[in-house]
N, C-alpha and C positions, 0 to 999 in steps of 0.2 A: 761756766765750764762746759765743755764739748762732751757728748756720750764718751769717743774715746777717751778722752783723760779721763773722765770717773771710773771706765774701767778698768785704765791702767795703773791708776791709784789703789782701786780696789784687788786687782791682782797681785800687785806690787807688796799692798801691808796685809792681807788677807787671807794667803797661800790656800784655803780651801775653796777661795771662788774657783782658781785655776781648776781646782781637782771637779769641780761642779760645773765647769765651762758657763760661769755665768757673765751674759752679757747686757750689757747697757743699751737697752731700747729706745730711750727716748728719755729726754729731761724736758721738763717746763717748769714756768715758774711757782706752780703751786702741786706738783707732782713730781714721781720718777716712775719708770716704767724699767723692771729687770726681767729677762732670760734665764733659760737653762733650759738644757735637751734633756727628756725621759734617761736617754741612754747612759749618762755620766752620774744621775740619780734614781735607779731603780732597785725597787726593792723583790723580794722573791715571790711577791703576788705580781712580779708584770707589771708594778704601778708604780708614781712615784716616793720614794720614801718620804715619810713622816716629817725627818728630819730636814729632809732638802729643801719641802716647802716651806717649814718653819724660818730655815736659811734666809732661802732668797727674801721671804717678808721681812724679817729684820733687816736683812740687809737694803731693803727697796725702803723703809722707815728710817733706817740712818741714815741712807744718802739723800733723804728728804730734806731731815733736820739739818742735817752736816749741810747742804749746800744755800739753804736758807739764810741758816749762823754764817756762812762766808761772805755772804751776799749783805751781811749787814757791817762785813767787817771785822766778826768777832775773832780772836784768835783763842780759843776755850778745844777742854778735852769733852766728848759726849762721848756717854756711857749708858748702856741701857740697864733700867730699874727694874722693871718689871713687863712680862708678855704673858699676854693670853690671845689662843688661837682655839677657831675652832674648825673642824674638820668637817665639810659638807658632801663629798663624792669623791670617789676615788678619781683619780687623777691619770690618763692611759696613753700620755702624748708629752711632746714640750708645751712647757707652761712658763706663764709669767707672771708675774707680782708687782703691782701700781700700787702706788704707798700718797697718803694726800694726808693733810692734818687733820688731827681728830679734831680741834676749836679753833677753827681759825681766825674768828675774831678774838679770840685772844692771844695772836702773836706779837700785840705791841703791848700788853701789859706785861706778856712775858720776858718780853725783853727789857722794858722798865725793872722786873724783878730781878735779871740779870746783872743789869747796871748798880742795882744796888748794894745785893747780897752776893754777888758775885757766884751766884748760881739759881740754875732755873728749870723746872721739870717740861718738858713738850711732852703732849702726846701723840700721837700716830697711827695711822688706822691703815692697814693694807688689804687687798684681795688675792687671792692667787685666781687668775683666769685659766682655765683649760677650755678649748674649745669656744668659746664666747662666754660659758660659762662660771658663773662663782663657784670654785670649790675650794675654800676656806677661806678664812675672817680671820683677821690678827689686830690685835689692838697691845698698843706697847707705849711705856711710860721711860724719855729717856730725860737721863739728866747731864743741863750743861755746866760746865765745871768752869771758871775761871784759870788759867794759869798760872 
């Protein structure tokens, strides 16, 4: 899949990426790399909001999973379980969110577990980069669902 179609995907089922003008950096095969400008998420410190960061990391974590799971064929719904972020610097610019697998030598047991039970937990690990810098850490547990 091309940056833009996962953006336009993402725009398309997602209606607050729009409002967050977030955009699609970069895809590789063991990564995704997402956008967004201070000015479409800032909060009344001048900074970006809380919530926006939290955003784009899930959302740079599902398009991780999501396009991985396609890449093997699967056709399943992924749903996130559980997130934990944690907050390192404030944040005084556009920033973006690189999402990579939290075990990645376990993505072929996980999909054996897929095939079996017809569902399967990934986990996901993002950063939010401001400036070169790490300012926040996300780690999130999603699950893929069988149809």
């Amino acid at each position: 899949m091309l940056p833009a179609e996962l953006e336009a995907d993402l725009h398309g089922n997602i209606p607050l990426t729009q409002a967050m003008q977030v955009r699609v950096l970069e895809i590789g095969p063991d990564s995704v790399r997402l956008g967004a400008p201070l000015s479409a998420n800032i909060n009344h410190h001048r900074t970006a909001f809380g919530g926006s960061l939290a955003t784009l990391a899930t959302l740079a974590a599902w398009s991780l999973a999501h396009l991985k799971l396609r890449s093997e064929g699967l056709d399943c719904s992924l749903v996130v379980g559980s997130v934990h972020m944690d907050y390192l610097a404030p944040v005084e610019g556009d920033f973006s969110a690189r999402s990579v697998l939290a075990e990645p030598d376990k993505w072929e047991p996980m999909l054996e577990t897929f095939a079996r039970r017809g569902k399967a937990r990934i986990p996901v690990l993002a950063e939010i980069d401001y400036g070169g810098r790490c300012a926040a850490r996300f780690k999130g547990d999603f699950a893929a669902l069988a149809r």
